[in-house]
C-alpha positions as CSV (number, residue, x, y, z in Angstrom):
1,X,0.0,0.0,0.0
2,X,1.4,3.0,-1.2
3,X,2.1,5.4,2.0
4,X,3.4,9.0,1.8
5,X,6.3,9.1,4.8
6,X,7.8,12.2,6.3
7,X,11.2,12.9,5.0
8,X,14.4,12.6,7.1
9,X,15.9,15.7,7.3
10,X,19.5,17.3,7.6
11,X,20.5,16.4,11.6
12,X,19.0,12.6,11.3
13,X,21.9,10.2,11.7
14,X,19.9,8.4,9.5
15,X,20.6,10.7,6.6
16,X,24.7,10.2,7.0
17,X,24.7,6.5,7.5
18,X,25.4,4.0,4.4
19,X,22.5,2.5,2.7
20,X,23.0,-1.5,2.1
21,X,22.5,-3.3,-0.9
22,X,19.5,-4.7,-1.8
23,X,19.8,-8.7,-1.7
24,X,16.7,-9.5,-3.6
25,X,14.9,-6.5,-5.0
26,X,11.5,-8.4,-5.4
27,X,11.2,-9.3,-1.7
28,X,7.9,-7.5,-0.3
29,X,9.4,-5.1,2.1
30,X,12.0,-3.7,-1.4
31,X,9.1,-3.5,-3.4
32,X,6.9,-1.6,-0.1
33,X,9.6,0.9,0.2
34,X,9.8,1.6,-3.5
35,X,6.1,2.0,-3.5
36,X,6.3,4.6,-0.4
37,X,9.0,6.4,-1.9
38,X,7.1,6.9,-5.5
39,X,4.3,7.9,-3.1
40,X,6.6,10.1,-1.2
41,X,8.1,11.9,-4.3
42,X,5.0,12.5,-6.3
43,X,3.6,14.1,-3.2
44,X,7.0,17.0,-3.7
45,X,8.2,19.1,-5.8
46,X,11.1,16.9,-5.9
47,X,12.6,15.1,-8.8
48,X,14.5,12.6,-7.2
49,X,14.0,10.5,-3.8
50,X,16.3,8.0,-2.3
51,X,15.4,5.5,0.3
52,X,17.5,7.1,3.2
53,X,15.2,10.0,2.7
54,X,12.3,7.9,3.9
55,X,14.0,6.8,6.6
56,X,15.0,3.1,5.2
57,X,18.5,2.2,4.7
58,X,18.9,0.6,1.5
59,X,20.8,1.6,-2.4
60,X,17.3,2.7,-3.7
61,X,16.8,5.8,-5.5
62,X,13.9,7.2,-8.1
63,X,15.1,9.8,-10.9
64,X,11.7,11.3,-11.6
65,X,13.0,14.7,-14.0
66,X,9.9,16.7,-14.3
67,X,9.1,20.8,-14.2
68,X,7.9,21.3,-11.1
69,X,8.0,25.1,-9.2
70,X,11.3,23.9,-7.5
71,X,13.2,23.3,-10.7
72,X,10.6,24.9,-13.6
73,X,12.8,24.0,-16.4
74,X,13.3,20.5,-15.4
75,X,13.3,18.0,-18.7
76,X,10.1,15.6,-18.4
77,X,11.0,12.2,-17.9
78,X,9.3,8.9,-16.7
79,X,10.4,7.8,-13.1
80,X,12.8,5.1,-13.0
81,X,13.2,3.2,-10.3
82,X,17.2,2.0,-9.6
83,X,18.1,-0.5,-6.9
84,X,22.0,-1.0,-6.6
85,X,23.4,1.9,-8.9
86,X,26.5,2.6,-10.2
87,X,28.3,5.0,-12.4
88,X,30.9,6.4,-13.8
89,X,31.6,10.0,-15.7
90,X,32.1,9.6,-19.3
91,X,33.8,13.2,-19.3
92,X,36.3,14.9,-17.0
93,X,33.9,17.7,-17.2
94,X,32.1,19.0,-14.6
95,X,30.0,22.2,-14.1
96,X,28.6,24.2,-11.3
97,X,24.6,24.9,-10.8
98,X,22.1,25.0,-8.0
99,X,21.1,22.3,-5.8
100,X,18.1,21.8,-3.4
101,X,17.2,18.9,-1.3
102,X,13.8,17.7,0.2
103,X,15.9,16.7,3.1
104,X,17.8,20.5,3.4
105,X,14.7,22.6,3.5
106,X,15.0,26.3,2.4
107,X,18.3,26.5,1.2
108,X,19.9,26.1,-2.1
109,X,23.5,26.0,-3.5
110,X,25.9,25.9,-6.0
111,X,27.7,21.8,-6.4
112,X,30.5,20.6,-9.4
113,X,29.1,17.7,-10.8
114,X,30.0,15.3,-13.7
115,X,28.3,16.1,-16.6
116,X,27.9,13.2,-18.1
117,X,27.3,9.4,-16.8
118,X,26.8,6.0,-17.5
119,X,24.6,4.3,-14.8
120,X,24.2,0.6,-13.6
121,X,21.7,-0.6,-11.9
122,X,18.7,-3.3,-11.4
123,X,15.1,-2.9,-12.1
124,X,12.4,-3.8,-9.9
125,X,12.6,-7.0,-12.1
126,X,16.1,-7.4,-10.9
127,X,17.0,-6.9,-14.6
128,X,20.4,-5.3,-14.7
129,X,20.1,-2.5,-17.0
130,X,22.8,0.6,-18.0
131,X,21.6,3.8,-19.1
132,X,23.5,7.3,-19.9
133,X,22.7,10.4,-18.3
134,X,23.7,14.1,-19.2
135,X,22.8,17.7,-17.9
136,X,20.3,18.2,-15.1
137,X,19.4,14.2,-14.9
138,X,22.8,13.4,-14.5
139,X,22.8,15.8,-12.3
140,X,19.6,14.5,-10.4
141,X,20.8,11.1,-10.2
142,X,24.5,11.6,-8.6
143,X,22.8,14.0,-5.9
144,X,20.5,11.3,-4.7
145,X,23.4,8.5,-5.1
146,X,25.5,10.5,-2.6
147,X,22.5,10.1,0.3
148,X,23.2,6.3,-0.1
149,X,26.6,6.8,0.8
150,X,26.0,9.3,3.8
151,X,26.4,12.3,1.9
152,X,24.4,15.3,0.9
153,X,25.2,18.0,-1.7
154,X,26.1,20.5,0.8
155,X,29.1,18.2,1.6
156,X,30.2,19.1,-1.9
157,X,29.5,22.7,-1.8
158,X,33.1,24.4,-2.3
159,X,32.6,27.8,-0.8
160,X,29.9,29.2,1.6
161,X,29.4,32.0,-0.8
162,X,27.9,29.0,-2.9
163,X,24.9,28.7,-0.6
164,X,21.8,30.6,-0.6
165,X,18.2,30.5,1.0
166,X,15.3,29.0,-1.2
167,X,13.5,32.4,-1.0
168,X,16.7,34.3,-2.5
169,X,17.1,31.4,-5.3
170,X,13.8,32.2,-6.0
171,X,13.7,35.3,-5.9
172,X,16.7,36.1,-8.5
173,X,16.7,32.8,-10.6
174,X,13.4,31.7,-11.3
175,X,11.5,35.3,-11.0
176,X,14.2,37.2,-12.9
177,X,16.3,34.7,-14.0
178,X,19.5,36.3,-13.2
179,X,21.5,33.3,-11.6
């Protein structure tokens, strides 16, 4: 049954602890979890969700790219579901834009991430599966991979002049576009 939880916010040990594999991604409580954190997500203005953010300690994350008021210009994209992931940068290159994080309320900062990816992971059919990633959905998906390792993006913040409230992002990026 598909069940909207709270979300673990910055200060929660849980947030900095390691998420475990997944042994068998089609036992029940997997497959509950998955369905709580689609729940979860679709109930934000997030476009990712990983399972430490619901409070459950396992390499789960969903990539759900979609405009929303948080991140207007968002590319659409289906959710997918990966249990396990991997990557690796298929560049060196790496840019700078704005982060936020269901799990960091009201603030919003600037973190260097690859550009582009190539992702491994299982389905919810335990089928392995590889797909590439650029721009703001490979972005998406190597912010939410770093809460399964402890991390959250604000660990890869490299100055504190980088960091800015939500209201202020708001404010001068997506009212007058001037970030």
């Amino acid at each position: 049954m598909n069940q909207i939880r709270p979300i673990v916010e910055l200060g929660d040990p849980r947030l900095r602890e390691v998420a475990k594999m997944v042994e068998r991604s089609l036992d029940e409580a997997v497959i509950n979890i998955i369905s709580d954190m689609t729940a979860t997500l679709a109930s934000t203005c997030g476009v990712g969700i990983a399972a430490p953010q619901i409070g459950e300690c396992y390499q789960v994350i969903i990539v759900s790219s979609r405009p929303t008021a948080r991140y207007p210009m968002a590319p659409p994209m289906s959710p997918i579901v990966m249990i396990n992931p991997t990557f690796n940068s298929t560049t060196e290159r790496r840019e700078k834009d704005w982060e936020g994080c269901l799990s960091i309320p009201g603030i919003r900062a600037l973190v260097p991430r690859y550009t582009d990816i190539e992702v491994n992971y299982q389905d919810t059919q335990s089928v392995f599966k590889t797909i590439n990633f650029s721009g703001f959905v490979a972005r998406v998906f190597q912010h939410e991979f770093d809460h399964l390792h402890g991390q959250v993006y604000l660990d890869r913040v490299e100055s504190s002049l980088d960091i800015i409230s939500e209201n202020m992002f708001q404010k001068l990026y997506v009212e007058k576009k001037q970030l």
